[in-house]
HTML snippet that shows the backbone in 3Dmol.js (N, CA, C, O; Angstrom):
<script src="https://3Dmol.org/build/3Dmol-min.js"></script>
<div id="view" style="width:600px;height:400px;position:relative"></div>
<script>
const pdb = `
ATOM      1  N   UNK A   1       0.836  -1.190   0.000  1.00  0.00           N
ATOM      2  CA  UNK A   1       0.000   0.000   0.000  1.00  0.00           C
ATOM      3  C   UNK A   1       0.874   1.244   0.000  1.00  0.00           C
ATOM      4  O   UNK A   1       1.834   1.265   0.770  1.00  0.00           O
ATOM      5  N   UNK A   2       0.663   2.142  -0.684  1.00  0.00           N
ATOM      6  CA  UNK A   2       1.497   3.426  -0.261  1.00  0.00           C
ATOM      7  C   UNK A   2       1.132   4.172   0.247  1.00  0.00           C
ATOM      8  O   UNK A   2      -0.080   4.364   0.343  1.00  0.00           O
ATOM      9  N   UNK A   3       2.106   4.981   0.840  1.00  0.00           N
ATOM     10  CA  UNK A   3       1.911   5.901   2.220  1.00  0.00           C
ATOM     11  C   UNK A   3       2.111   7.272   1.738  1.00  0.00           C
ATOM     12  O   UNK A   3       3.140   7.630   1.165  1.00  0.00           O
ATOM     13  N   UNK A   4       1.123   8.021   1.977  1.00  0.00           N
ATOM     14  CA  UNK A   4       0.583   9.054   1.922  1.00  0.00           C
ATOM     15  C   UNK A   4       0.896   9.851   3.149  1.00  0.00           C
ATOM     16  O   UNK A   4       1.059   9.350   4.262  1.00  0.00           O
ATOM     17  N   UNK A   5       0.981  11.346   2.822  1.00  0.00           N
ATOM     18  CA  UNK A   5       1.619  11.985   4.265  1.00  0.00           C
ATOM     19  C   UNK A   5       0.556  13.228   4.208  1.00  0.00           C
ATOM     20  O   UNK A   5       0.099  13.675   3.156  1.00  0.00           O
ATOM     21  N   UNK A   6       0.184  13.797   5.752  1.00  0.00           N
ATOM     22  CA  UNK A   6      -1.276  14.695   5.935  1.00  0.00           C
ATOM     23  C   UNK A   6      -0.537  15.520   6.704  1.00  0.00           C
ATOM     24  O   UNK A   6      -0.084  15.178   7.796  1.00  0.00           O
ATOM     25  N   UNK A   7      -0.368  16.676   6.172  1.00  0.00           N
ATOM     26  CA  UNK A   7      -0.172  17.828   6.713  1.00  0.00           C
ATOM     27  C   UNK A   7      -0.918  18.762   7.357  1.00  0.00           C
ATOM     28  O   UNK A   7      -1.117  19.681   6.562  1.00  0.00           O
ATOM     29  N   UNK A   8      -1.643  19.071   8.848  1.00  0.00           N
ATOM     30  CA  UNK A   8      -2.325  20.072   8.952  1.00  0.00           C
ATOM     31  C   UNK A   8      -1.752  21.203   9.665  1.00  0.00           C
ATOM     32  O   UNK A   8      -1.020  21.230  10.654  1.00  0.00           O
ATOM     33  N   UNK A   9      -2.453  22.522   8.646  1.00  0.00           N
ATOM     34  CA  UNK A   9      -1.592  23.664   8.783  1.00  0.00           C
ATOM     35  C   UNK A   9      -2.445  24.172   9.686  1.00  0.00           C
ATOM     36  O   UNK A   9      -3.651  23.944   9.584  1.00  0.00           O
ATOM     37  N   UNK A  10      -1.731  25.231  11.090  1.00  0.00           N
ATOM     38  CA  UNK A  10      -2.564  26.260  11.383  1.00  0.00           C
ATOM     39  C   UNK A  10      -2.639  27.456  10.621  1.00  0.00           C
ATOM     40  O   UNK A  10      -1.916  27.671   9.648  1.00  0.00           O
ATOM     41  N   UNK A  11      -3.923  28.615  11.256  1.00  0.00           N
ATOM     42  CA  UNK A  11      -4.820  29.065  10.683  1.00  0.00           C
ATOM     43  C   UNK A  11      -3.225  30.217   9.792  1.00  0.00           C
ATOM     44  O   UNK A  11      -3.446  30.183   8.582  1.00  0.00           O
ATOM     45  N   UNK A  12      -2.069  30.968  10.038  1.00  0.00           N
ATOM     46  CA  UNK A  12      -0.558  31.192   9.917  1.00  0.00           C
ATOM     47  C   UNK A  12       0.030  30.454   8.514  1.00  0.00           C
ATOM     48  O   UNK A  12       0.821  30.936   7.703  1.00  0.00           O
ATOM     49  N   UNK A  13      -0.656  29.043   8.494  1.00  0.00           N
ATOM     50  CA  UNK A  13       0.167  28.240   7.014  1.00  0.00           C
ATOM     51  C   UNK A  13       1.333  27.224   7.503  1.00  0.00           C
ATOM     52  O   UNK A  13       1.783  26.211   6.967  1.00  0.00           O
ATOM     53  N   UNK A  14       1.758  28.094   9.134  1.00  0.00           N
ATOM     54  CA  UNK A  14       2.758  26.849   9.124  1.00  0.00           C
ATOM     55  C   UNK A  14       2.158  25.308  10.260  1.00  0.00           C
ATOM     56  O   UNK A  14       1.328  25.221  11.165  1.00  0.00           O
ATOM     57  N   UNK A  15       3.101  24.310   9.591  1.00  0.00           N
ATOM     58  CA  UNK A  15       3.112  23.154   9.942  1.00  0.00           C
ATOM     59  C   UNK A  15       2.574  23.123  11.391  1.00  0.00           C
ATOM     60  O   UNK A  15       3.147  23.767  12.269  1.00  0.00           O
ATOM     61  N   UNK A  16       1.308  22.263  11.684  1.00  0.00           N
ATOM     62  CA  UNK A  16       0.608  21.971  13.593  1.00  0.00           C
ATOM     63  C   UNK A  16       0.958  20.433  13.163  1.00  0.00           C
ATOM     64  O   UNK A  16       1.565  20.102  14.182  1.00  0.00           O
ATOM     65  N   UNK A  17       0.973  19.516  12.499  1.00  0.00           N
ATOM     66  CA  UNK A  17       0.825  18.275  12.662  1.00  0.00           C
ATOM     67  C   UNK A  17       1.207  17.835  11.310  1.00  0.00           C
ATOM     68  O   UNK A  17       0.950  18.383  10.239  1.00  0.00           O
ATOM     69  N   UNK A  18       1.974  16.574  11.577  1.00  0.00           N
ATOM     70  CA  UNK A  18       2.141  15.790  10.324  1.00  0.00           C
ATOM     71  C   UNK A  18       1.528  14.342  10.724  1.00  0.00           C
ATOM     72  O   UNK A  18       1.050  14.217  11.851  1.00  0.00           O
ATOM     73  N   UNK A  19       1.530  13.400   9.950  1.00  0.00           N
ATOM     74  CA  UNK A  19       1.098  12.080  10.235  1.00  0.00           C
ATOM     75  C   UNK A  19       1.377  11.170   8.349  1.00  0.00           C
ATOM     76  O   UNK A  19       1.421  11.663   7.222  1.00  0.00           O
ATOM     77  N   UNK A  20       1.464  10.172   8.692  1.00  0.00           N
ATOM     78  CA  UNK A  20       1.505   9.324   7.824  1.00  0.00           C
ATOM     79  C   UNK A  20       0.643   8.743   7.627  1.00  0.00           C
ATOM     80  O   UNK A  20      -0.185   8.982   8.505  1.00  0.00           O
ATOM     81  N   UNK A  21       0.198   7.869   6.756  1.00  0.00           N
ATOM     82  CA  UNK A  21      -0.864   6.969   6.814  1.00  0.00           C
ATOM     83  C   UNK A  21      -1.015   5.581   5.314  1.00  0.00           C
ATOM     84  O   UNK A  21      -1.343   6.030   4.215  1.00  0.00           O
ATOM     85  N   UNK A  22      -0.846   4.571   5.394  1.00  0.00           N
ATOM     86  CA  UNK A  22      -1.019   3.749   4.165  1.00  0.00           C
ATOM     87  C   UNK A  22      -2.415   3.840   3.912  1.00  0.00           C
ATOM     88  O   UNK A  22      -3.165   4.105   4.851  1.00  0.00           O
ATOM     89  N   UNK A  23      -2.862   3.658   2.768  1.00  0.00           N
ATOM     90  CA  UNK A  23      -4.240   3.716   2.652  1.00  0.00           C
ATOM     91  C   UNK A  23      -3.993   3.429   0.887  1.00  0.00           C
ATOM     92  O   UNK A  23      -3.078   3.936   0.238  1.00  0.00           O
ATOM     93  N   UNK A  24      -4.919   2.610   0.404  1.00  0.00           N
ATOM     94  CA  UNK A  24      -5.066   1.651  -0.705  1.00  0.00           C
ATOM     95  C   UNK A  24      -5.006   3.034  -2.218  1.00  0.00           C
ATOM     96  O   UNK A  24      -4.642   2.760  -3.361  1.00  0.00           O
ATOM     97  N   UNK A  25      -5.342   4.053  -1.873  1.00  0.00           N
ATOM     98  CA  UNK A  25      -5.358   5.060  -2.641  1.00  0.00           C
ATOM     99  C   UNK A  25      -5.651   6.194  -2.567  1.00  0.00           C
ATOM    100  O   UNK A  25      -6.038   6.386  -1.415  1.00  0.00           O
ATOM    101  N   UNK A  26      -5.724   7.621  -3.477  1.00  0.00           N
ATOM    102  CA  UNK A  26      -5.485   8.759  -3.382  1.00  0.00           C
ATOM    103  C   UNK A  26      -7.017   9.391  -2.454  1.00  0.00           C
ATOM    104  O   UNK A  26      -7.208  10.500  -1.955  1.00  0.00           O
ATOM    105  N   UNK A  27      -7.902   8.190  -2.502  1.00  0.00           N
ATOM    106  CA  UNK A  27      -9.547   8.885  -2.191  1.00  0.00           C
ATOM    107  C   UNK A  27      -9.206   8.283  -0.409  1.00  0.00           C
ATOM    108  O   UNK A  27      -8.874   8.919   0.591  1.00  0.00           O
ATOM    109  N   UNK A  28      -9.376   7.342  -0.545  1.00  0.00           N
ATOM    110  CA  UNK A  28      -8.870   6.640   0.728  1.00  0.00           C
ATOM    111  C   UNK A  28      -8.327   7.450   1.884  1.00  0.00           C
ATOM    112  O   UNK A  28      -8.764   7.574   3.028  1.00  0.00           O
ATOM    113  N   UNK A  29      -6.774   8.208   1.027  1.00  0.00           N
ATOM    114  CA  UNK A  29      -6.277   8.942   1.634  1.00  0.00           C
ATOM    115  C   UNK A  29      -6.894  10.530   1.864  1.00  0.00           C
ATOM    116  O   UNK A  29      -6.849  11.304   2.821  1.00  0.00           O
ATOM    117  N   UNK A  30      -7.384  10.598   0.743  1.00  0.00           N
ATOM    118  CA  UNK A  30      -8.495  12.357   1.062  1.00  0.00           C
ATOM    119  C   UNK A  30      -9.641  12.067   2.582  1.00  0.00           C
ATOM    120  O   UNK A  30      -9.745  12.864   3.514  1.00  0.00           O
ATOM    121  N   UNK A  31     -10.406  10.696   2.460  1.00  0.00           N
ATOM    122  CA  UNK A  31     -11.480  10.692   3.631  1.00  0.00           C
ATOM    123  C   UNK A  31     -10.397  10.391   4.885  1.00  0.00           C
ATOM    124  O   UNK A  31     -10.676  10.888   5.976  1.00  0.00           O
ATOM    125  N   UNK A  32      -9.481   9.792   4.791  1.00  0.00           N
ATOM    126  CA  UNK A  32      -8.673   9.692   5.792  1.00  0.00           C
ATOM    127  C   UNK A  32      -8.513  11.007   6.898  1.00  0.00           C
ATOM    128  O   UNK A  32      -8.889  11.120   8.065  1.00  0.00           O
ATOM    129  N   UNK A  33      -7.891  11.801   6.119  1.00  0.00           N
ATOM    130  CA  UNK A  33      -7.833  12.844   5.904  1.00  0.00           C
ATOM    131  C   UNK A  33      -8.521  13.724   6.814  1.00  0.00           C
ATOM    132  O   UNK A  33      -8.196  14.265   7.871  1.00  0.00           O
ATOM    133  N   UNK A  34      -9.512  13.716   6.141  1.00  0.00           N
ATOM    134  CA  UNK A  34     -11.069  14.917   6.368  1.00  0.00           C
ATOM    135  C   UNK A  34     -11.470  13.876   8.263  1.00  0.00           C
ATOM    136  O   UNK A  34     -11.816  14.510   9.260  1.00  0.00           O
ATOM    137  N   UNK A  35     -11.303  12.412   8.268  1.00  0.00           N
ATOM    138  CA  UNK A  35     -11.628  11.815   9.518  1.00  0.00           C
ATOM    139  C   UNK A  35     -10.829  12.110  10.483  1.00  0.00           C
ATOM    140  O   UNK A  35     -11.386  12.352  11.554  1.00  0.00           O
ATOM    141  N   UNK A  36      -9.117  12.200  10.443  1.00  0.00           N
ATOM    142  CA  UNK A  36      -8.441  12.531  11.508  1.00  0.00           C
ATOM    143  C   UNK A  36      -8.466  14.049  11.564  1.00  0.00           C
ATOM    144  O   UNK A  36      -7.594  14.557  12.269  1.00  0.00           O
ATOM    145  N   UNK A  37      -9.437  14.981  10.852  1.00  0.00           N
ATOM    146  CA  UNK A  37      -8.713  16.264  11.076  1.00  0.00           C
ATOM    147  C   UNK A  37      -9.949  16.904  12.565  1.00  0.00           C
ATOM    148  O   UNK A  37     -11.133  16.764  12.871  1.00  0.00           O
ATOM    149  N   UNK A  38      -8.435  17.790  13.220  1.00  0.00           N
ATOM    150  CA  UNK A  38      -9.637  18.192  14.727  1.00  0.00           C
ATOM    151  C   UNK A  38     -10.012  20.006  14.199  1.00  0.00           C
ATOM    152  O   UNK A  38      -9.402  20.713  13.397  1.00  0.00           O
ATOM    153  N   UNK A  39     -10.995  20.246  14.863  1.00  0.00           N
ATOM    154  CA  UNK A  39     -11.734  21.370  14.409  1.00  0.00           C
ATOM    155  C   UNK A  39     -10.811  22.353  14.431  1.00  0.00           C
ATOM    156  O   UNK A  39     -10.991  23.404  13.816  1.00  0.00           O
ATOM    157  N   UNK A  40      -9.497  22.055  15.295  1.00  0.00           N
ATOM    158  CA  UNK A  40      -8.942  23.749  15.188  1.00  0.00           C
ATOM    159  C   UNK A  40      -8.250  23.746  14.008  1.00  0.00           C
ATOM    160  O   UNK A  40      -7.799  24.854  13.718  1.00  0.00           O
ATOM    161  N   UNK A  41      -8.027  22.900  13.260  1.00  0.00           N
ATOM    162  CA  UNK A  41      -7.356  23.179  11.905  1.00  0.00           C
ATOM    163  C   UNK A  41      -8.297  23.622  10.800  1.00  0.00           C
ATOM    164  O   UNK A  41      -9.314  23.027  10.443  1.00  0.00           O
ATOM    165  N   UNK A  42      -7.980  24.358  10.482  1.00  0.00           N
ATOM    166  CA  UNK A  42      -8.880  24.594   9.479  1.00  0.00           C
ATOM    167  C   UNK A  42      -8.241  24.242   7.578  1.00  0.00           C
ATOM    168  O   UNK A  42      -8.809  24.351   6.491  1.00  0.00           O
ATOM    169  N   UNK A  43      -7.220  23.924   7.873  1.00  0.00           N
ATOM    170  CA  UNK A  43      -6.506  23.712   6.545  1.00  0.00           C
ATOM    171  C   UNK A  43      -5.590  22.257   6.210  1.00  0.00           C
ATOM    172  O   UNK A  43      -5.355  21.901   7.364  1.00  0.00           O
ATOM    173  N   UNK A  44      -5.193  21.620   5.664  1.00  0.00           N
ATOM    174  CA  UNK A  44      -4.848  20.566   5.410  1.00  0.00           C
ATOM    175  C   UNK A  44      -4.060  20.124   3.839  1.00  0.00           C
ATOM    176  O   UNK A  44      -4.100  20.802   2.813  1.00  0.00           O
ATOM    177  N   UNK A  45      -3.608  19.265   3.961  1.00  0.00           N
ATOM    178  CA  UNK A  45      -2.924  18.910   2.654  1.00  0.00           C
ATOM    179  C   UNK A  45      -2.496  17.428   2.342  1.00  0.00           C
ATOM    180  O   UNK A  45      -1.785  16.917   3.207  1.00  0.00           O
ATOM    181  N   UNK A  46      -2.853  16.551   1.106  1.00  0.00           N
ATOM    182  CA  UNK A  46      -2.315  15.214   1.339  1.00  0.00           C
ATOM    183  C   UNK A  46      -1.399  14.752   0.451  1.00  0.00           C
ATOM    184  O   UNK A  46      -1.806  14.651  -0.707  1.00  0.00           O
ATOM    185  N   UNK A  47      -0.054  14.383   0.713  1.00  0.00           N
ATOM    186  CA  UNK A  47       1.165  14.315  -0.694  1.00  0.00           C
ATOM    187  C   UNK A  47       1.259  13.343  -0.483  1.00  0.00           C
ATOM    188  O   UNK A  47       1.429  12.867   0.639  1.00  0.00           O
ATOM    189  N   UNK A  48       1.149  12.578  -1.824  1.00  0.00           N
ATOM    190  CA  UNK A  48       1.970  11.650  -2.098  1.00  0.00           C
ATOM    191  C   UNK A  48       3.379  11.647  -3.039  1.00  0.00           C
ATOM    192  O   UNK A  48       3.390  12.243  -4.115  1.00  0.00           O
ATOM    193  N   UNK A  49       4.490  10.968  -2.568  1.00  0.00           N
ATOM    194  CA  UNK A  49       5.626  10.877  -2.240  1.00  0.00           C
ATOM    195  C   UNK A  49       6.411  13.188  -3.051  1.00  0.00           C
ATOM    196  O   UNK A  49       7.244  13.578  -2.234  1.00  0.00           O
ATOM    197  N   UNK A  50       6.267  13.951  -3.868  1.00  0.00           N
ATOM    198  CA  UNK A  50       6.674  14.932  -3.839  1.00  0.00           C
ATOM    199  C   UNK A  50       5.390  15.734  -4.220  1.00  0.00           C
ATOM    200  O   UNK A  50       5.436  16.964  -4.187  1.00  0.00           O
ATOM    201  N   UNK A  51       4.184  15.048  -4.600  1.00  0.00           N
ATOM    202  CA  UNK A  51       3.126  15.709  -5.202  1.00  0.00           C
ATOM    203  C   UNK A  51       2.361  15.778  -4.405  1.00  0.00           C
ATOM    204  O   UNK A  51       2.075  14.834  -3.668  1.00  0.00           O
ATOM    205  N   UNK A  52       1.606  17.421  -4.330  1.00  0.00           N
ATOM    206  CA  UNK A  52       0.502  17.534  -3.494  1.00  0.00           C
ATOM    207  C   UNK A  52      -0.609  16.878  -4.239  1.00  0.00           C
ATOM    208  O   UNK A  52      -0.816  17.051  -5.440  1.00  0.00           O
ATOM    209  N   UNK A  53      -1.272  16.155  -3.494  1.00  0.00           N
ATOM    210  CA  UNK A  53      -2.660  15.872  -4.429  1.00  0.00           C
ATOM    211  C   UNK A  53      -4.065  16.444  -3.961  1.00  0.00           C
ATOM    212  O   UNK A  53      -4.974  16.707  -4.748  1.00  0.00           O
ATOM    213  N   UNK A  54      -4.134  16.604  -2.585  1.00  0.00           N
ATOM    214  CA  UNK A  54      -5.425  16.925  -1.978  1.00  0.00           C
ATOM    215  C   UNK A  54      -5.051  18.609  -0.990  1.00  0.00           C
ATOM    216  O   UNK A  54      -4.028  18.904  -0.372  1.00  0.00           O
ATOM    217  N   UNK A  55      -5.921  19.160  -1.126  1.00  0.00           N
ATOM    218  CA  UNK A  55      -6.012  20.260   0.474  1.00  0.00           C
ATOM    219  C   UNK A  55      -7.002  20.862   0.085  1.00  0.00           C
ATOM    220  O   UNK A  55      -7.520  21.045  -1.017  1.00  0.00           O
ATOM    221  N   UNK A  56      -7.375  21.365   1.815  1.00  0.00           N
ATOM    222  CA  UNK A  56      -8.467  22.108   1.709  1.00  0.00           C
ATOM    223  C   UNK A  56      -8.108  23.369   2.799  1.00  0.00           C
ATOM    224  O   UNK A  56      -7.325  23.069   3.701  1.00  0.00           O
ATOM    225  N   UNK A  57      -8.524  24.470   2.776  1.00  0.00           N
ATOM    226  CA  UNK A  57      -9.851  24.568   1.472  1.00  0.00           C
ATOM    227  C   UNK A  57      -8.390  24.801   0.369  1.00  0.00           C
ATOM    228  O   UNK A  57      -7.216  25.001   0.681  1.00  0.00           O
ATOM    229  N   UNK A  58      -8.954  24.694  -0.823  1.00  0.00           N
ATOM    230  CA  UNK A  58      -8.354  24.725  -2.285  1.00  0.00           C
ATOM    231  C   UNK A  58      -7.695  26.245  -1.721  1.00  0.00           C
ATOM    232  O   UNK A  58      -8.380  26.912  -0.945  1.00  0.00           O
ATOM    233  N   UNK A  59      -6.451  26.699  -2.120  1.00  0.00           N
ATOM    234  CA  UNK A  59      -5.798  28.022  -2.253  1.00  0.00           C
ATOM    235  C   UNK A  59      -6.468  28.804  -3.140  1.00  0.00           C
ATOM    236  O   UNK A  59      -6.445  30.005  -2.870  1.00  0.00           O
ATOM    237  N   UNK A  60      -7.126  28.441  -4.234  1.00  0.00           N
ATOM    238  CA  UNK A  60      -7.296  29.307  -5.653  1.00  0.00           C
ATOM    239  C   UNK A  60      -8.853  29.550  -5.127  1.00  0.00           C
ATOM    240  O   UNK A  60      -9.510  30.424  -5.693  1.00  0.00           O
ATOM    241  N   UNK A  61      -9.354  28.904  -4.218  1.00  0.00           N
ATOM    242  CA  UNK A  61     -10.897  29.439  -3.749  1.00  0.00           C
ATOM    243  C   UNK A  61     -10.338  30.994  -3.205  1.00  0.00           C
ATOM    244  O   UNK A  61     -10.546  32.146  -3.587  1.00  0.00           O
ATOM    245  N   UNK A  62      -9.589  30.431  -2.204  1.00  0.00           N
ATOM    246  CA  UNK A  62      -8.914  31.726  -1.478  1.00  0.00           C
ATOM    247  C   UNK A  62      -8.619  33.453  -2.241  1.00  0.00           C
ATOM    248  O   UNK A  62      -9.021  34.616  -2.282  1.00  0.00           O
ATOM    249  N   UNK A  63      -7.602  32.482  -2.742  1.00  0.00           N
ATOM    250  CA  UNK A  63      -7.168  33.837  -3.820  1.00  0.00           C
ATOM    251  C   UNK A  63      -8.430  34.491  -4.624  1.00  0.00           C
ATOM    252  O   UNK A  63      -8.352  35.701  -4.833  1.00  0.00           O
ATOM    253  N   UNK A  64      -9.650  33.761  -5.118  1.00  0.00           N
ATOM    254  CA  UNK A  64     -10.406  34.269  -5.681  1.00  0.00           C
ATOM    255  C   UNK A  64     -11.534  35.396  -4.852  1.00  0.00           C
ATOM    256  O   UNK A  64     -12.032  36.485  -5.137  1.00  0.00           O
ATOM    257  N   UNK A  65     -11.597  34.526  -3.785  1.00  0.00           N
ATOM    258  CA  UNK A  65     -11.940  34.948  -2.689  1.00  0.00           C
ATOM    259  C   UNK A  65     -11.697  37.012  -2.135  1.00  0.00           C
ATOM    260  O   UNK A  65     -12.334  38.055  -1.988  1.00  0.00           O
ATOM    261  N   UNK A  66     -10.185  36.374  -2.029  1.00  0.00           N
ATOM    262  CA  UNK A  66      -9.716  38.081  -2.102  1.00  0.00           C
ATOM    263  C   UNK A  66      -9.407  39.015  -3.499  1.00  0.00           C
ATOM    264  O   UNK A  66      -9.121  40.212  -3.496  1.00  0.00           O
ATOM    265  N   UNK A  67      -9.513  38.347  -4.400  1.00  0.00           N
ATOM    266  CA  UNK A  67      -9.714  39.220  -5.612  1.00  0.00           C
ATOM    267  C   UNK A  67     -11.289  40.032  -5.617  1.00  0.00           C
ATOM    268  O   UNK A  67     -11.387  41.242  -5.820  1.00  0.00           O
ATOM    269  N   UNK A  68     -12.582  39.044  -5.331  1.00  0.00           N
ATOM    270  CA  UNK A  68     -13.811  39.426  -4.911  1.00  0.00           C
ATOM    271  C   UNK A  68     -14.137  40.854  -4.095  1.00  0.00           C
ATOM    272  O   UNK A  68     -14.798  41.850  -4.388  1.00  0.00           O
ATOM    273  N   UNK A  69     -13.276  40.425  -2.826  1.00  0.00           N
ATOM    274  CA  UNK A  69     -13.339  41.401  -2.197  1.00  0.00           C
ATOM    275  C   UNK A  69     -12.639  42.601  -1.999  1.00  0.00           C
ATOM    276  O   UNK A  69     -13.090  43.300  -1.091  1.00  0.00           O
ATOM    277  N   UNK A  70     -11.244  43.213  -2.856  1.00  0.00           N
ATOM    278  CA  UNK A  70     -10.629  43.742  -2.822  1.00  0.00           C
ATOM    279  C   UNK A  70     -10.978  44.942  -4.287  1.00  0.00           C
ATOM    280  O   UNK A  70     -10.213  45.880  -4.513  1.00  0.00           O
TER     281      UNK A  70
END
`;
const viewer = $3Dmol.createViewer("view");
viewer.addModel(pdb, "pdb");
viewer.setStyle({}, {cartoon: {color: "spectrum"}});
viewer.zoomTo();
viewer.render();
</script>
């Protein structure tokens, strides 16, 4: 199985928690994910081995976000 690594960021961007986890694939690893995360994080990320594949919320919501409002 490959191991997938979950980054959750505080609300700042930098690193509160890392963790590992095997899990059969990339979805696996997204609900994984979304199950270990605790309410004070609000942000997250899931790479496998140099590639980000998952986070939330999406950055480009963000950025659009403050283009909206600015």
């Amino acid at each position: 199985m490959p191991s997938f690594e979950i980054c959750y960021l505080d609300a700042d961007g930098s690193l509160a928690c890392m963790l590992s986890a095997c899990c059969a694939d990339a979805t696996q690893a997204k609900v994984f994910a979304h199950a270990m995360k605790l309410s004070g994080y609000k942000r997250f990320e899931v790479w496998f081995e140099d590639a980000l594949i998952y986070e939330r919320p999406e950055i480009w919501i963000e950025e659009r976000a403050l283009r909206l409002a600015g």
